[in-house]
C-alpha positions as CSV (number, residue, x, y, z in Angstrom):
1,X,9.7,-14.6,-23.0
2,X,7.1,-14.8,-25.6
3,X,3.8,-15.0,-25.3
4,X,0.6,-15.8,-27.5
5,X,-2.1,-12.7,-28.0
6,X,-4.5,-14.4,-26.2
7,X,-2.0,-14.2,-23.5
8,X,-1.3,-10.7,-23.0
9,X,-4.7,-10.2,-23.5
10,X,-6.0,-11.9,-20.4
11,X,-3.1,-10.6,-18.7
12,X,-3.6,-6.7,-19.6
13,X,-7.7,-7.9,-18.1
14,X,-6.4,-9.3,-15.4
15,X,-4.1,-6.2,-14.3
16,X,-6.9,-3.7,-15.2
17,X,-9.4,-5.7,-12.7
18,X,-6.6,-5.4,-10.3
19,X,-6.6,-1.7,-10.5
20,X,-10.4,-1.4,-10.3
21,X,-10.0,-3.2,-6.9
22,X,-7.5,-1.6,-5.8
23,X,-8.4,2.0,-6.8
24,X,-11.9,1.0,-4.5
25,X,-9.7,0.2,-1.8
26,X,-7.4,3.4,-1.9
27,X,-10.8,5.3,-1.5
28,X,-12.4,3.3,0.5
29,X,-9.6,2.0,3.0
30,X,-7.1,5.0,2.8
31,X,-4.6,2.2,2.0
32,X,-3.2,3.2,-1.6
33,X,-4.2,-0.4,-3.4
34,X,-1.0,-1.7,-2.7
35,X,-2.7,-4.2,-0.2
36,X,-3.6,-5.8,-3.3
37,X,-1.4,-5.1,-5.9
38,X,2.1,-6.1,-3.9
39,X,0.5,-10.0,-3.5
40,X,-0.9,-10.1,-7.5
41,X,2.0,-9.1,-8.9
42,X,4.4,-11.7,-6.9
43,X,1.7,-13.9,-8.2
44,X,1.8,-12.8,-11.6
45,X,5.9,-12.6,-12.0
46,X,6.3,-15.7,-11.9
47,X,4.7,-16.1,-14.8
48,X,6.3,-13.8,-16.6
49,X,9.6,-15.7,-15.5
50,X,10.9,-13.3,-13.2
51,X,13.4,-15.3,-11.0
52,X,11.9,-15.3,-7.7
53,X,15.0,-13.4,-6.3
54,X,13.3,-10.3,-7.7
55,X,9.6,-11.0,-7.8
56,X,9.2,-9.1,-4.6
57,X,11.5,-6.0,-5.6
58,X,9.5,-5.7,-8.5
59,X,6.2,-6.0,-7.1
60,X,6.8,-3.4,-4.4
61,X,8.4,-1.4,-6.3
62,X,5.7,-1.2,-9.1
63,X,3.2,-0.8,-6.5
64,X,4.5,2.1,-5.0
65,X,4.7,3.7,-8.3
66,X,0.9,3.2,-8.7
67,X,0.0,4.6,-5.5
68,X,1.4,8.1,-6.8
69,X,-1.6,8.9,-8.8
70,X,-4.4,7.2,-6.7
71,X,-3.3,8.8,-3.3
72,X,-3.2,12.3,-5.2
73,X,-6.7,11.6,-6.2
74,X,-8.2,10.0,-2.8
75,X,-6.2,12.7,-0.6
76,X,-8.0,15.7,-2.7
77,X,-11.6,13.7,-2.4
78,X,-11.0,13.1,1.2
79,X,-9.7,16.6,1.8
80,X,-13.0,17.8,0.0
81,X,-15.1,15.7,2.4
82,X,-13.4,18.1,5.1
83,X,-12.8,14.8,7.7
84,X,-8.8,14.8,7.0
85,X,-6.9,15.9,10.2
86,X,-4.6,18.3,8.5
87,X,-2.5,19.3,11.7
88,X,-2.0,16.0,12.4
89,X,-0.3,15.6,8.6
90,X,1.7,18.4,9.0
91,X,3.4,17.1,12.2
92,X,3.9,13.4,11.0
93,X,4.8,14.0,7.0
94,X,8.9,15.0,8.3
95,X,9.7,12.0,10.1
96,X,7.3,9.7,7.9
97,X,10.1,11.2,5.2
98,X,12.3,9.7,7.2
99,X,11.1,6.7,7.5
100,X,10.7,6.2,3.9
101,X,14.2,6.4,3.2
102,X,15.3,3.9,5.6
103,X,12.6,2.0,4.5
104,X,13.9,2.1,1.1
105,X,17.4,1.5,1.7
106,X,16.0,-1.8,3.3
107,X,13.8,-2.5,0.5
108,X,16.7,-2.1,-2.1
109,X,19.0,-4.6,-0.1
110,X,16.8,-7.1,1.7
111,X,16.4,-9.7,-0.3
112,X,12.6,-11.1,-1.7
113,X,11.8,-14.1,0.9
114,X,12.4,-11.4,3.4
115,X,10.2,-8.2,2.0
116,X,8.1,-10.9,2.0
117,X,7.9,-11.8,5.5
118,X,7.7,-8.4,6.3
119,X,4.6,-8.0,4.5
120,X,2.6,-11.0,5.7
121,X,3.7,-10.5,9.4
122,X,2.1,-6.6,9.3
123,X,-1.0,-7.3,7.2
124,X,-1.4,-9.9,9.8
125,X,-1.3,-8.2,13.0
126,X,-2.9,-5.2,11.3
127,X,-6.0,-7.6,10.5
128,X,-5.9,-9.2,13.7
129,X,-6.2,-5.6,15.4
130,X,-9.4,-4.3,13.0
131,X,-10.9,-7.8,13.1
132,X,-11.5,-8.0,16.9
133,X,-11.6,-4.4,18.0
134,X,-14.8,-2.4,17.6
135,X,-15.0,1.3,16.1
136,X,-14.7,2.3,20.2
137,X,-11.4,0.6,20.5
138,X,-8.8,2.8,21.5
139,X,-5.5,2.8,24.1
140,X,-5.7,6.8,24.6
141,X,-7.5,9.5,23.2
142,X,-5.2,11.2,21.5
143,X,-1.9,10.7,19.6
144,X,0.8,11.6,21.2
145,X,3.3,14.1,20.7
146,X,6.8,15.0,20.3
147,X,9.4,12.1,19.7
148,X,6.6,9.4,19.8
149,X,4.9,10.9,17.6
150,X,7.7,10.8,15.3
151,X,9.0,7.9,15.9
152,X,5.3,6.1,15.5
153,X,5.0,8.1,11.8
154,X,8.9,7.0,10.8
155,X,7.7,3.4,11.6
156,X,4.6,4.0,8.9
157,X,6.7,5.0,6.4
158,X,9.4,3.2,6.9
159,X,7.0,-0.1,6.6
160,X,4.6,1.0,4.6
161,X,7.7,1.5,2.1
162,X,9.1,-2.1,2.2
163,X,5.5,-3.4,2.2
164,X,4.9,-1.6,-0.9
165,X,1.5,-0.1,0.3
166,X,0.0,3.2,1.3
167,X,0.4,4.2,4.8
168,X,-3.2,3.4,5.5
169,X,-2.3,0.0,6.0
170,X,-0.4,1.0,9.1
171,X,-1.4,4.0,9.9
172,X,-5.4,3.9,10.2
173,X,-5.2,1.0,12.9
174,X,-2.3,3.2,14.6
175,X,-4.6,6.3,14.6
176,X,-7.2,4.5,15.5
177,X,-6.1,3.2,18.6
178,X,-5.0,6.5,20.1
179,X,-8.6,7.9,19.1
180,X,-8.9,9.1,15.9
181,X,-12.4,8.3,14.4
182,X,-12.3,5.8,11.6
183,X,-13.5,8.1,9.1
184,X,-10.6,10.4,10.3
185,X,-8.2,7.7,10.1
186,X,-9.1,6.4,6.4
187,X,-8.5,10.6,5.1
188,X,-5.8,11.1,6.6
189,X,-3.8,7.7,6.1
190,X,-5.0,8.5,2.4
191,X,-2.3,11.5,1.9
192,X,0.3,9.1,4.0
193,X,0.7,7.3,0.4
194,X,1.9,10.3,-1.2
195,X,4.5,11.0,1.7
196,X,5.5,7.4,0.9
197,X,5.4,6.6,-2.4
198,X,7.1,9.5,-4.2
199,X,10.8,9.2,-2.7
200,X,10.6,5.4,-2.5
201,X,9.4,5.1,-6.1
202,X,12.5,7.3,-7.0
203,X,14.9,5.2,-4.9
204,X,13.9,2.2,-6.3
205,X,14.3,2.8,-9.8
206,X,17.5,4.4,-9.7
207,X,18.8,1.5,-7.7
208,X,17.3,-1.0,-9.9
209,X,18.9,0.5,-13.0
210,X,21.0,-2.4,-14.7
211,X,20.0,-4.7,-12.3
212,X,19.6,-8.3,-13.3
213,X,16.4,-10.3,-13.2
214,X,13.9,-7.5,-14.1
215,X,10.9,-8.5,-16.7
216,X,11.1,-6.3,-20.1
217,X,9.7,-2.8,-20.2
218,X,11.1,-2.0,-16.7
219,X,12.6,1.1,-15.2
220,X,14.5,0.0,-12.5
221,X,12.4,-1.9,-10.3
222,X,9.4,-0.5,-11.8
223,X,7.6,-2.4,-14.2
224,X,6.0,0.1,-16.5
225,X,3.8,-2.6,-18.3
226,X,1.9,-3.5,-14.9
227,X,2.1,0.3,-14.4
228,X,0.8,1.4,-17.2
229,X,-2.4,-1.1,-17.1
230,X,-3.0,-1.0,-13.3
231,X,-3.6,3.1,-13.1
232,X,-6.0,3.9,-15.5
233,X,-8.3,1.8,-13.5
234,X,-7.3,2.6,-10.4
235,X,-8.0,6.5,-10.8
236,X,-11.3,5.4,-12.4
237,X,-12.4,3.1,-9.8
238,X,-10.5,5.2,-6.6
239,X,-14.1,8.1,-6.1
240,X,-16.3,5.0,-5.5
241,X,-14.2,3.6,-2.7
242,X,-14.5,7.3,-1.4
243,X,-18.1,7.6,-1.7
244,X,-18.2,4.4,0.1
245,X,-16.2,5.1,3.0
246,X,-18.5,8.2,3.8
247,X,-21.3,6.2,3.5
248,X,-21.0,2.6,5.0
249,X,-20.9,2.0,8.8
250,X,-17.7,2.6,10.8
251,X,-17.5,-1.3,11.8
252,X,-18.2,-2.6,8.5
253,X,-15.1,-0.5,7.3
254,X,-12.4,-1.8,10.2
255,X,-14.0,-5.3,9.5
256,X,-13.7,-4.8,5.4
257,X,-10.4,-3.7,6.4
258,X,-9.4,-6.5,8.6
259,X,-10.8,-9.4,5.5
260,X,-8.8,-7.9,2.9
261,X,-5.8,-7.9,5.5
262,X,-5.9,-11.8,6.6
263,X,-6.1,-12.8,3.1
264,X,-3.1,-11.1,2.2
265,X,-1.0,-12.5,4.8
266,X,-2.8,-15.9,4.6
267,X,-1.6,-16.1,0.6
268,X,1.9,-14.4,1.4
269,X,2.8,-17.0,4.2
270,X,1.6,-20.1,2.1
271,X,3.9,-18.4,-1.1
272,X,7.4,-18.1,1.8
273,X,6.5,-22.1,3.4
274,X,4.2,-24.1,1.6
């Protein structure tokens, strides 16, 4: 499909503004921007005639290819801030692992209406949970350990990977609850996206090779067009949202959280029955 300058210029604006915002949310929310990206790019597609069959393959898939380079960059600022919970990584990132490659087995053969569910019915309870919960909110103090621990991190990645997103998204209100300060939470969850995104990214263009429906300039299910615009930004944009989480209250951050969330789902419902 063909398209006037003018066109792909407000198009190459519109994804670069879309990286800015999301790399502020990668730093800031420990989510990886795919929060935002996943829902502009099924927006976007359409445009660009993708057949709605693979709007959502596309978009998750591209997403999780952007989160590579913004979770390497907010997991090193967050590790400098020295509030990441390192023995806690270390005991999740295996069955997380896991989780991702169920998750992207699921990704690669669900069909689009359904990823889409998926990821309107999570960033909804997830926003429900931040938005009416204070920063005191927990069920335990502690996470616990052994197979519930691992089977609570494969569920992150596993998620997180069909959702397209980070496993902030997930996993902050997850560590949250079994008392890990917010702070905590948010550095953490920010080195969850790299667990994630890596295999799945893999998986998903090697199963999207040859596949029908893809917009030009795509590697598998990766669009490197939106890639390529939505990065730059991103990295540029991914140390403010880290200052800001070290420096904003605790509550306004689960609340922040919990806005960004409910519009999500709000827009992803009204795309799936409206």
């Amino acid at each position: 499909m063909e398209h006037s300058v003018t066109w792909l210029i407000g198009m190459a604006a519109a994804m670069m503004a879309t990286g800015l915002v999301s790399g502020v949310l990668a730093g800031l929310l420990g989510v990886g921007g795919g929060i935002v990206i996943v829902p502009v790019l099924s927006y976007v597609l359409p445009l660009l005639g993708v057949p709605e069959a693979t709007q959502m393959k596309v978009a998750v898939a591209t997403s999780l290819a952007t989160i590579i380079p913004t979770s390497i960059i907010s997991a090193r600022k967050h590790f400098a801030k020295g509030t990441m919970d390192v023995p806690l990584l270390k005991s999740m990132a295996v069955p997380m692992l896991v989780g991702v490659l169920v998750g992207t087995v699921l990704a690669i053969y669900l069909r689009g209406p359904a990823l889409s569910l998926v990821f309107a019915t999570i960033a909804l309870l997830v926003a429900l949970n931040m938005g009416f919960t204070g920063t005191d909110f927990k069920i335990r103090d502690s996470m616990p350990t052994g197979a519930p621990r691992a089977g609570i991190a494969a569920s992150i990645g596993a998620f997180s990977t069909m959702m397209g997103i980070g496993g902030g998204t997930v996993g902050v209100p997850i560590m949250t609850m079994f008392g890990a300060p917010i702070r905590a939470a948010v550095s953490t969850a920010s080195a969850f996206g790299l667990i994630i995104s890596v295999p799945a990214t893999i998986g998903l263009i090697f199963a999207g090779i040859g596949a029908e429906g893809r917009p030009p300039y795509s590697l598998g299910w990766v669009n490197l067009i939106g890639f390529a615009l939505i990065v730059p930004s991103s990295i540029i944009a991914t140390p403010w949202g880290v200052t800001l989480a070290h420096t904003i209250p605790p509550l306004w951050l689960k609340r922040a959280f919990a806005i960004f969330l409910a519009v999500t789902s709000i827009r992803m419902f009204y795309k799936l029955f409206v």
